[in-house]
N, C-alpha and C positions, 0 to 999 in steps of 0.2 A: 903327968898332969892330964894328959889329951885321955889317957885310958881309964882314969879316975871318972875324968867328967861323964866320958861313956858307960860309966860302970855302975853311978849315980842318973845317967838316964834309964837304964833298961829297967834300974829299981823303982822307978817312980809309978805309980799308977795313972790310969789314961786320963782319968780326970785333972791329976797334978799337973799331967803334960802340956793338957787342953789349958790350964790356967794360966801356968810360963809362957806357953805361946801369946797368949791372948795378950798376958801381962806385959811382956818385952816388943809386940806391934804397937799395942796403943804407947806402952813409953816413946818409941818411935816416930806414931805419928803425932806426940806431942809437941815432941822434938822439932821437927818439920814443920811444924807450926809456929812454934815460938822462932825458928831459924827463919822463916817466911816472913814474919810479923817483923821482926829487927829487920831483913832487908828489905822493905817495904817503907819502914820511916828511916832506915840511912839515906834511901834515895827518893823515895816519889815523895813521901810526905813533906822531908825539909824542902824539895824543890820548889813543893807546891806553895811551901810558906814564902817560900821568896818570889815569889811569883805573883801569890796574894797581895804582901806588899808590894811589891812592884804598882799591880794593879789599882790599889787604893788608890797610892800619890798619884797614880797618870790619872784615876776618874776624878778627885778632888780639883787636880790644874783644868780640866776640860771643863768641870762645872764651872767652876769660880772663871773662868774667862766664857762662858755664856752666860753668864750672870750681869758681868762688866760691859758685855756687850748689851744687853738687854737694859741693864738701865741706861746706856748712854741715849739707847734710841727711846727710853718712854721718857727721859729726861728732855731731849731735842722734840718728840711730836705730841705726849700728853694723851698718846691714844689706850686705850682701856684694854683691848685684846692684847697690847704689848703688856700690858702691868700684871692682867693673869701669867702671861706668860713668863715674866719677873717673878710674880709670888711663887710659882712651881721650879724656876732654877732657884731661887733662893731657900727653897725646903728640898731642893736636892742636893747645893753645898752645905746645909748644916747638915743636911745625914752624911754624906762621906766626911766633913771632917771630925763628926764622931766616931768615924772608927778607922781613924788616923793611927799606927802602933804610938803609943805613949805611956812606954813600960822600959824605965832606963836600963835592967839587966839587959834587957833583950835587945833593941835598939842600939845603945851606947852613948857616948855622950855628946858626939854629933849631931848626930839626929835625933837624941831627944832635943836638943837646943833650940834644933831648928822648928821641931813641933811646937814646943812652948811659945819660940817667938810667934808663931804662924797663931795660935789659939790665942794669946793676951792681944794680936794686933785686929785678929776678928770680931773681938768682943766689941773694939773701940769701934772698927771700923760698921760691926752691927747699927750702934745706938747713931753713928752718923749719918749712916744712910736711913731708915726708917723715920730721922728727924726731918732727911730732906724728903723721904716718899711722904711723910703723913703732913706736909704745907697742902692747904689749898689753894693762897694763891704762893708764887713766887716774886718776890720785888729784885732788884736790881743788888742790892746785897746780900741777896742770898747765894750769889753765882761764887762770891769765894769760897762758900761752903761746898758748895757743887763740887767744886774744883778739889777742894780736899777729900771729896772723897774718890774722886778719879784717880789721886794720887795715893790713896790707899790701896784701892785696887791695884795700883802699879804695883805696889812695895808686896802685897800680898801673893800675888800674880809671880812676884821676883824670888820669894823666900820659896814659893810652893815649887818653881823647879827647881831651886838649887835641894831644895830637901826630895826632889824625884831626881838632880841625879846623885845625891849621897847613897838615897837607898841605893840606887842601880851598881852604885861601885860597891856598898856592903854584899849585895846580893852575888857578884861576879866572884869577890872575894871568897864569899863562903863557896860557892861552885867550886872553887879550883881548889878549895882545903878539902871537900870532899871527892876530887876527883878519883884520887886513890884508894878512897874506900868504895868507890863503885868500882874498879876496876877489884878490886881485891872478895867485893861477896859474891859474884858468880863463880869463880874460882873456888872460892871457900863451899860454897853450898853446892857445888858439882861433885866434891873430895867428900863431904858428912855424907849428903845424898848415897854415894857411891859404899860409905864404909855400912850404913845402915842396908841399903839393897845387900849387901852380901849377909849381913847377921840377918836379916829375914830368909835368905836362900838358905844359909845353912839350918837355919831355925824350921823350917820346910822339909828340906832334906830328913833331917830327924823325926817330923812329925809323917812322913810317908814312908819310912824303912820301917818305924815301930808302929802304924794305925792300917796306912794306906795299904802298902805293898801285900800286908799279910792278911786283908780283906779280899782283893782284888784274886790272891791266892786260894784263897776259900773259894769266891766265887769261881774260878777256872774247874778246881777240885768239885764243886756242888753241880757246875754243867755237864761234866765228866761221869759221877756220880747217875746224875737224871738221866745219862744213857746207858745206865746198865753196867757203867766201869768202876764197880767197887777197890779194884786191888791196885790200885796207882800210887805211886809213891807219896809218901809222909809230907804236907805241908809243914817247913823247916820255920823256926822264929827264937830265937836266942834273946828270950823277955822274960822279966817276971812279973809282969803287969796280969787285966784281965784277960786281954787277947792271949798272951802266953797261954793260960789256962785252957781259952777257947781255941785255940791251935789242938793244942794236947787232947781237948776231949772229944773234937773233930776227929783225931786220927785213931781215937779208940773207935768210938762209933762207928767211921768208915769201914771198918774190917768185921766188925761185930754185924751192921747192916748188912755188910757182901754174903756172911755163912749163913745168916737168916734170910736172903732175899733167894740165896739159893736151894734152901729149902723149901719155898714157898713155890718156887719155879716149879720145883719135881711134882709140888703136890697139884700146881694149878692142871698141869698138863696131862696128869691122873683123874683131876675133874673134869676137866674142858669134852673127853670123853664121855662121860655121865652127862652132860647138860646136852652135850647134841643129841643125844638121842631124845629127851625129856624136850628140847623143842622141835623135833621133830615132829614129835606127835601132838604139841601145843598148837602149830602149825597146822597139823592134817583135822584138830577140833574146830579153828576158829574157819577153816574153808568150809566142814561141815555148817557152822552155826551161819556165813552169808547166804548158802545153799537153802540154808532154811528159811530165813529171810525173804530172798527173791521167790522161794514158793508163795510166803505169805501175800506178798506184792501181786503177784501176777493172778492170786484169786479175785481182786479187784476189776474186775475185767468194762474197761467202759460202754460197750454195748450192754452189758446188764444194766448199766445205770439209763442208759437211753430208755431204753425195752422197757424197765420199769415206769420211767417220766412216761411212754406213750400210755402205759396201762393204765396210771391213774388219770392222765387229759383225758382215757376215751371214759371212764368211770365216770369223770366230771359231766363228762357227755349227756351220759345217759341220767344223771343225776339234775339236769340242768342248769348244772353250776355254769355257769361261758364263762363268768369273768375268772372263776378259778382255774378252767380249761385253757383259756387265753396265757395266765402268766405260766401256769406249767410248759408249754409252747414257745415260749418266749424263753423260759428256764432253760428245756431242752436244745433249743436253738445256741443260747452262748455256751453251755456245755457244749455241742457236738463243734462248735468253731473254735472254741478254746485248745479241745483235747484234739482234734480232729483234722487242723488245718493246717499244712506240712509249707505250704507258700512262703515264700518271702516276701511278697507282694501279691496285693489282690484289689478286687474292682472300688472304686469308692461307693457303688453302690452297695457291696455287700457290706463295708463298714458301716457305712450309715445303717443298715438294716439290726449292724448288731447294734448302733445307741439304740433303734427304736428299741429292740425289746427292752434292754437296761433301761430305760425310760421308764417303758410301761408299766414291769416291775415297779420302780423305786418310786413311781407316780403314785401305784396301789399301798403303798409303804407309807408315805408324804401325805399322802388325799392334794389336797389344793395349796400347801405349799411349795412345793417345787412343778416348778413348769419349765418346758422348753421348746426353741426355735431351730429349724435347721435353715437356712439361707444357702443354699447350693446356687449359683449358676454357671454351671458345668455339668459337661455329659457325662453323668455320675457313671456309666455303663462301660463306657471306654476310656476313664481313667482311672490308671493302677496308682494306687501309694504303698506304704509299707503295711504289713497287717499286723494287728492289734493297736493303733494310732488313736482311736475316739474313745473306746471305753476306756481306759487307764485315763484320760483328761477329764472326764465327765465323772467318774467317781470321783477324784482330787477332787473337782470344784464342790460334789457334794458333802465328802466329809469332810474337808478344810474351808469352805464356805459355806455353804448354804445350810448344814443340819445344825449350826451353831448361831444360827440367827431365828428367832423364836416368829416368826412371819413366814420365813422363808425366802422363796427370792426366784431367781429366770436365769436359764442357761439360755446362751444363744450361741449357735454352729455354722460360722462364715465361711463358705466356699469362692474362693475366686481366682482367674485365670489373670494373672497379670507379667505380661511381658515374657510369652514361655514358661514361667513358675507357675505353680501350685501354692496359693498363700489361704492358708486354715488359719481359723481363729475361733478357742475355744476360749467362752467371757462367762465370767459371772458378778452377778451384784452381790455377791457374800461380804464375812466380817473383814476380806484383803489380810495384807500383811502388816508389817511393820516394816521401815526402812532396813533396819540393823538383821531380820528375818529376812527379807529379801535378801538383802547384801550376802549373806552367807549361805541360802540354796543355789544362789548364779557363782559361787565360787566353789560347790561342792559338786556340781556341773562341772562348771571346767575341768577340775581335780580328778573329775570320775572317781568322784568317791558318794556312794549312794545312799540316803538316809535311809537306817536300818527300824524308823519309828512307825513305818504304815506301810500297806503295799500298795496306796495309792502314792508316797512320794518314791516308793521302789520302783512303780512303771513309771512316771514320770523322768526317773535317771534312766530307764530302760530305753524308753522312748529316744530321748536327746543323743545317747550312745550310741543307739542304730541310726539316725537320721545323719550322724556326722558321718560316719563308717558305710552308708549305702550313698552316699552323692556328695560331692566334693565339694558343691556348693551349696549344701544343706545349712539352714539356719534352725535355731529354736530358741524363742527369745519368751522369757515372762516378767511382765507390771506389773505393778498390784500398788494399791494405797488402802488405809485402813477407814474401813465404813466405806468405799465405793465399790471394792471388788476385786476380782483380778484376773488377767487376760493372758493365754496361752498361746504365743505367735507362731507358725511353722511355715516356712518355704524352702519348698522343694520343687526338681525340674518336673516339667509336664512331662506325662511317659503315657502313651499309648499305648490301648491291649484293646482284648476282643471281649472282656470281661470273664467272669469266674460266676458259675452259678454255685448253688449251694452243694 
């Protein structure tokens, strides 16, 4: 029988397998379920019934004696807050004793008895009392009626616990008939539990010798394989499923792969010869063609470009031109400080000398809309900052402010010594930014990540990166609001020099 079964699994295909499995878990945790749900009402649910009622009788006897209580006192004082508080226990004993059990299977015939008497003596005892609450006045003969029904309350009072302790004895009763069935379904469901854990282990076991195992063995064999070890022994699987197949055409291919991969070896290492030489020489072309390059480069020579600016400023000369001779002058001057000036630091008067020319330029450029302020006070001669600090900020605020404003507008260049620092501020009344603009150039600062859309916001990152990197307590802070402008903060320590001439 046992070698039948196995002989009937190795026949099945993977998907048949996959479906038995699937099929014989879920019947299982059907199983489990329904065995859960049955000991679930053998024990909490019935409990809870008895429980429930228990509960009923004891809130019905509580109400109905706050009820007796409460009218005795608005019977004796006539006061108003007691008779609210009358009508509210009186609408709390008719709702518990509407759901009084009053269903003879279930009950029995005790305590239905005792129900019936308890509802035919309420009804009576309803229409008596409501006849004594709705008197307005009360005479001297009304008090035997009073009195009846105080004596009703007794008798109701009397029936309600003898029917709260019947329940309680029905309720103990059932407890102790079902004692043994709670002692018997953990036991019982520890033994299913237990025979179901082992048909899923075995049901495992079979799905990992015929799916798992001889996957996990391919993969050993394909790591094996990917280093070069074609001739390793035959992944073994005694199936006639898919995997069987796929076992078997794995162990062709693995051999058939080995005689070709080793053919391919003899021929690479036949080329591998041919191609060094063929980069060797690819090699010794692209050194020539940088060679060439760097010639090209180095015929650029920046004193020609100087030598030329002077030729035509003096051509301007003699031609009369001054203001053209001016800005070629002013031309030649940031060229020769651009290319030319090897410093890390230089005088603040020679920075300011290069805004002037860039002014005067972009003045001759502008006519009467762009203008600007220098405010120094400081010994522009003996104090050093870092070099190229004003032009990169005074370009920003012209092509990011002011050439986008159809008027124009005013640069102004704050110098001031305060407290040991160097505090610069470069302003304009241009178009400013936007909040959400702002927000994300102070964060691409931080990030030292540089915007790649202008090379006035590429010095601008230029800038902030050397001033944190040349002094430890270097700041660079920028505001802006849109339609007021926007301001360019920098502090840094005072440093004293002898100054840089040109």
């Amino acid at each position: 029988m046992r070698r039948l079964l196995k002989n009937t699994w190795q026949s099945l295909k993977i998907k048949h397998k996959i479906k038995l499995y699937t099929d014989i878990v879920l019947l299982i945790i059907l199983l489990s379920i329904f065995l859960a749900a049955w000991a679930i009402k053998s024990s909490l649910l019935d409990f809870s019934l008895i429980l429930q009622e228990n509960s009923l009788v004891s809130d019905f006897v509580q109400c109905m004696e706050e009820e007796a209580e409460l009218f005795e006192s608005y019977a004796k004082t006539g006061r108003e807050d007691v008779y609210r508080e009358l009508q509210d226990a009186i609408k709390d004993t008719e709702r518990m004793i509407a759901q009084l059990p009053y269903d003879y299977k279930k009950t029995g015939e005790v305590r239905y008895g005792e129900t019936w008497s308890i509802l035919n003596m309420y009804r009576v005892y309803c229409d008596k009392r409501n006849e004594i609450l709705d008197m307005e006045e009360k005479t001297p003969e009304d008090i035997g009626s009073l009195y009846e029904v105080y004596e009703m309350q007794s008798y109701l009072l009397s029936y309600s616990k003898q029917l709260m302790r019947v329940t309680l004895e029905d309720g103990v009763s059932a407890y102790v008939g079902k004692v043994k069935t709670i002692i018997f379904i953990p036991v019982a469901l520890i033994i299913i539990e237990l025979i179901f854990f082992l048909c899923i282990r075995k049901m495992s076991e079979l799905m990992n010798s015929s799916i798992v195992a001889p996957v996990m063995d391919l993969a050993e064999a394909s790591r094996k394989i990917a280093e070069n070890d074609f001739f390793i022994e035959d992944v073994n699987l005694q199936s006639e499923d898919e995997m069987g197949e796929l076992v078997h055409a794995f162990n062709k291919m693995k051999y058939a792969t080995g005689e070709y991969i080793t053919a391919l070896e003899e021929k690479r290492k036949a080329l591998d010869l041919y191609h060094a030489e063929e980069l060797e020489k690819l090699e010794m072309a692209g050194r020539l063609d940088a060679m060439e390059l760097d010639l090209l480069k180095n015929q650029i020579n920046p004193h020609f470009l100087f030598n030329t600016l002077n030729v035509i400023g003096g051509m301007a000369n003699l031609e009369g031109a001054s203001t053209t001779e001016a800005m070629i002058q002013s031309l030649s001057f940031l060229f020769r400080y651009n290319l030319k000036t090897p410093e890390e630091k230089v005088s603040l008067a020679r920075e300011l000398k290069v805004v002037r020319d860039y002014m005067f330029i972009q003045e001759k450029r502008f006519g009467n809309r762009i203008t600007y302020e220098i405010d120094c006070q400081m010994d522009a001669e003996s104090t050093l900052i870092p070099t190229f600090t004003f032009q990169p900020l005074v370009e920003n605020a012209i092509i990011h402010g002011l050439s986008q404003k159809e008027e124009g507008g005013q640069i102004l260049i704050r110098i001031r010594e305060v407290r040991g620092n160097i505090c610069i501020a470069v302003a304009d009344n241009g178009v400013g930014m936007e909040l959400e603009t702002l927000r994300q150039l102070r964060q691409r600062l931080r990030q030292e990540e540089a915007d790649k859309t202008g090379r006035a916001s590429i010095g601008i990152f230029n800038i902030y990166k050397r001033i944190h990197a040349m002094y430890a307590d270097g700041e660079m802070q920028i505001h802006s609001k849109v339609g007021v402008g926007t301001i360019i903060s920098i502090r840094i320590p005072d440093e004293k020099g002898n100054g840089f001439g040109e």
